[in-house]
N, C-alpha and C positions, 0 to 999 in steps of 0.2 A: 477786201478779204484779209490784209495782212493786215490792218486797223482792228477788226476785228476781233481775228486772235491774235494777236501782242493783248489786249485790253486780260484776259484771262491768264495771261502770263505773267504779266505785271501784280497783279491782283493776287496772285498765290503766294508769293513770297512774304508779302504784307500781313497775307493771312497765319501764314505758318506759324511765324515768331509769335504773334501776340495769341495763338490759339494757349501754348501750353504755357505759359504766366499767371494767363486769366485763370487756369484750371487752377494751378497749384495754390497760390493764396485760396484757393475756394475748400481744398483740402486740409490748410491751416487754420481757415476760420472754422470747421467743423473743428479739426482735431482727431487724434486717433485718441481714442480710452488710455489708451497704456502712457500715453504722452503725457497726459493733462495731468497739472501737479496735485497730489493730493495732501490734503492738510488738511488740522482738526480746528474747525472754528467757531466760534463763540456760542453760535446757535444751536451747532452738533453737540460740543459741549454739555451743551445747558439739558438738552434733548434727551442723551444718554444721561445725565447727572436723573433724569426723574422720570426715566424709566426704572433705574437703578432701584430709588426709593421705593417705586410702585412695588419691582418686583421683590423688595426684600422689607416692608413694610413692617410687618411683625415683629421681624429681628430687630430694626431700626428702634421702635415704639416700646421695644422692652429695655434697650440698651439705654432709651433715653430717660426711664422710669426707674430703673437701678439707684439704689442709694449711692452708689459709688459715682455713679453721673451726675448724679444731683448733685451733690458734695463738691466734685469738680466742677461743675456751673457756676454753684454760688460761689467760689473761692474766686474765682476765673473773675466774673462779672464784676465784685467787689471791689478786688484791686484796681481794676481799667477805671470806673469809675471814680472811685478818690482820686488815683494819681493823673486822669485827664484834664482838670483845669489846671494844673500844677504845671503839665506838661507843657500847655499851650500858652500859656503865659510866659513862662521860660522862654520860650522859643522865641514870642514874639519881639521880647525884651533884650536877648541876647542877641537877635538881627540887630535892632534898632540901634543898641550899641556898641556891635561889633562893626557895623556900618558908618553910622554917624559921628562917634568919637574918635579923633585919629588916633592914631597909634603914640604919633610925639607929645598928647596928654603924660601917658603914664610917664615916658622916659624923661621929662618935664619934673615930673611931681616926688622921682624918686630920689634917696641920695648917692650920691656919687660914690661914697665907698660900699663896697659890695658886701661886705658884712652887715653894715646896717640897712641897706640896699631890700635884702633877700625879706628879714621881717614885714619890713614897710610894703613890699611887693605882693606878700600871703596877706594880706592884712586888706590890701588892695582888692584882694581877688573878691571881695564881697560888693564889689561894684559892677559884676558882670553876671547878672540874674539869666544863667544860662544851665546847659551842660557842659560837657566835658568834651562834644565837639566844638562846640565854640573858643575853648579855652587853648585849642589847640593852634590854631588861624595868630588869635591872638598874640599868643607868645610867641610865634613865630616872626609876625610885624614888629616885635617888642626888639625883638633880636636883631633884626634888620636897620632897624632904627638908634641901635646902637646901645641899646639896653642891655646890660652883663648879665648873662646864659645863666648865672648862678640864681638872678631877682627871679628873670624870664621864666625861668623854671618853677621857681616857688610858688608864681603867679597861676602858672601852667595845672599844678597839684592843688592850689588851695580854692580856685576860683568855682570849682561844680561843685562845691562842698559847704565853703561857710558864705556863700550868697543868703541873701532875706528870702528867697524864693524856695530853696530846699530846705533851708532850716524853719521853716513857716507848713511844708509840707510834713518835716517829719515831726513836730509836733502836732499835727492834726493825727497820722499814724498813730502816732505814740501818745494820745490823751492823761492817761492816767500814767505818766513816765517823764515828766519835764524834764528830769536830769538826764535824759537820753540827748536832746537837744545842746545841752549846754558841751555835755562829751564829746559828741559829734564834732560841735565846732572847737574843741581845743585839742585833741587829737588831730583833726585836718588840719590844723595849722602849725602845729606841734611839727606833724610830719611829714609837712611843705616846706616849712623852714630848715628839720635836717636837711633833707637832700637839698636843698637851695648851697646852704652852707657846705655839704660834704660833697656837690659839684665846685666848690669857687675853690677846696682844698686840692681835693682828687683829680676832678675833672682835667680832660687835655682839649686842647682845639681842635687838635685834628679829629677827634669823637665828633664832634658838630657841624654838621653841616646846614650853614644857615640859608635860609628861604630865599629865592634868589628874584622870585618876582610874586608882585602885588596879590595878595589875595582874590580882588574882585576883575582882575582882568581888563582894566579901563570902559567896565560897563557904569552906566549912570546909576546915581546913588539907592532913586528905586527899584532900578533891576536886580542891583546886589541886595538889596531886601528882602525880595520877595524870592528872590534867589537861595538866600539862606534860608529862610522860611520854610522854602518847599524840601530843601534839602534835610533840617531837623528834623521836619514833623515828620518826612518819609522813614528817618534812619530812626531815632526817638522811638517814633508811634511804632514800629515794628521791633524796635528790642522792649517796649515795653509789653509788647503780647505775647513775646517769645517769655520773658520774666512770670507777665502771670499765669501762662500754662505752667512754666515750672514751678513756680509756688501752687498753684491747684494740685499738679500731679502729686508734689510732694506731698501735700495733705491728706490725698485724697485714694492712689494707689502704693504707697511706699510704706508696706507694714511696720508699723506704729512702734513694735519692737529694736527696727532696725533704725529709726532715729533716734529712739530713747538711748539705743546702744551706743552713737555717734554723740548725741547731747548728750548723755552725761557724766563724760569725759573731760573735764575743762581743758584740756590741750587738744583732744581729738576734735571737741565741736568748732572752737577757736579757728582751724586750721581747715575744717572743712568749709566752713560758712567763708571764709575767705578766698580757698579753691572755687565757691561755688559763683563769687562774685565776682570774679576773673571772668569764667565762662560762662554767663549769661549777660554779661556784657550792657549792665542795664541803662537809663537813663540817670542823671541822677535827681532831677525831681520825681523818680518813679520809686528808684529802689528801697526808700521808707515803707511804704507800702507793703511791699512784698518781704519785706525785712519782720514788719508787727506781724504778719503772718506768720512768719514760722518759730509757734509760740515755746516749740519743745527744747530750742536751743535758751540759753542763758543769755544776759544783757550784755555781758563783753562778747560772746560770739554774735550777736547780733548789732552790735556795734564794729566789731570789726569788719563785718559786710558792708559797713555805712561807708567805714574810712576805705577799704581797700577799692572798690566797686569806682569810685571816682579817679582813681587813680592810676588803676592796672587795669584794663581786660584787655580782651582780643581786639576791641576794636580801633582802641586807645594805644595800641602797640602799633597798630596798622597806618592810623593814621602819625604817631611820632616818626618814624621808619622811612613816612612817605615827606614828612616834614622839613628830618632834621637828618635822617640817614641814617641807615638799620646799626651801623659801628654805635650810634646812640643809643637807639631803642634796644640793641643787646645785651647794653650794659646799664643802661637808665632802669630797663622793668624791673630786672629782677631784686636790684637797688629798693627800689621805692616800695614793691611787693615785700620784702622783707621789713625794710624802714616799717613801714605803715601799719604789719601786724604787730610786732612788736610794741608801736607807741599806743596802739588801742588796747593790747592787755595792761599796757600801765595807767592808762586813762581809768579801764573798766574798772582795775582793781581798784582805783583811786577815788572816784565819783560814780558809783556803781555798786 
């Protein structure tokens, strides 16, 4: 009898513990409603995105038939267009030898006093068929490598600008305007070389702060390729769509009067076209492009879009800042923003 029950005594305890375990996981695999995370994804998205459509059809189908949508399509389309093989070749180009070329090339090839240093350096910049993100990596290896911050720099300004790659872009822009090209590149080199030179006067070290480790990170030489690659085309390819919505928009909803008013000003369109090319922040095999677009401005304002756009924006500030240390880029932008307008109304009035 005492065999017996001990056996159901023993047995209950066993049972206890693992009864409410079992339960509870069985509670967290269902879930309570109010628990389970909610988020919008790609499907839901897509779902509501063409219900939307469905339910506002009409309105959609007349917005998209508007002359003024029209207008802004084709302006839109246009520009992407031309300036995407432009784009993609830069890019590919400016991996290729922002990767494969060392750095101790240039410092190699330049000369050792800094005056004459800065010229040979802008001069140089036409060996880096890039943009102006590229230009930035660059000059900073240059600096590291022992290259004087005054070349480094010239190199820095002139390299998105008088490369074969944009100056090849903005004469296809600029068809019926050769002299646009040739301005281009003697203003950006003009205006590379001041600041080259009025950093090797003015400039202090304690302003610079030089790059303290390798660009590619001791990844192998393909990964940093395809590395930069992906990195251009993502930043590139997105301020170039941001670029031709604002040249569409411009064209397309900004009453006609109110650029005329702005163009035909020679100091006011000057100054705006170069405000505008700070903050759009374009590429610079792109910004040709959207530059012969905006046809109501004059040739020196739309040359100083070419020079300053490579030079100065937001994002070129961003990455100097992150490069060289903002003590630089505080005093470096507003420098070379000025330098650059200035040498393009003397360019404009000069060959123009």
């Amino acid at each position: 009898m005492s065999l017996t029950k001990s056996a159901p005594d023993e047995a209950e305890p066993v049972g206890e513990p693992t009864g409410e375990p079992i339960g509870e996981p069985a509670e967290e695999l269902g879930g309570e409603p109010g628990e389970q995370p909610r988020h919008l994804t790609s499907p839901l998205l897509l779902v509501l995105t063409l219900l939307t459509a469905v339910m506002f059809q009409d309105t959609i189908r007349r917005a998209l038939t508007a002359p003024v949508t029209q207008s802004w399509m084709t302006v839109f389309v246009a520009v992407v267009l031309q300036a995407l093989p432009f784009l993609v070749c830069g890019v590919l180009l400016s991996a290729a030898i922002a990767v494969f070329v060392p750095p101790s090339f240039f410092a190699r090839a330049l000369p050792r006093r800094p005056a004459l240093a800065v010229p040979v350096a802008g001069a140089a910049g036409a060996v880096l068929p890039g943009c102006e993100c590229a230009s930035v990596p660059v000059a900073g290896a240059l600096v590291r490598r022992g290259v004087t911050p005054a070349a480094a720099l010239a190199f820095l300004l002139s390299a998105p600008a008088v490369n074969p790659i944009v100056l090849t872009a903005t004469a296809v822009a600029f068809p019926n305007d050769p002299e646009m090209v040739l301005a281009r590149f003697v203003a950006s080199l003009l205006a590379a070389c001041v600041m080259g030179w009025l950093w090797h006067r003015l400039g202090r070290a304690d302003w610079l702060r030089p790059p303290a480790r390798p660009s590619h990170g001791g990844r192998s030489r393909g990964a940093a390729f395809w590395e930069s690659v992906r990195h251009d085309v993502m930043h590139a390819g997105g301020f170039l769509v941001i670029g031709a919505t604002a040249a569409a928009t411009l064209k397309a909803v900004v009453p006609a009067e109110w650029l005329r008013a702005a163009a035909g000003d020679p100091v006011l369109s000057v100054l705006a076209l170069a405000a505008l090319a700070v903050l759009l922040s374009l590429c610079s095999e792109a910004d040709a492009f959207v530059a012969a677009s905006l046809t109501q401005f004059s040739a020196t304002a739309r040359l100083t879009f070419l020079v300053v756009g490579p030079m100065v924006d937001l994002k070129l500030f961003a990455m100097q800042a992150g490069t060289f240390g903002r003590a630089f880029a505080l005093r470096f932008a507003p420098a070379t923003f000025v330098t650059a307008v200035a040498v393009s109304a003397l360019t404009g009035a000069v060959l123009l």
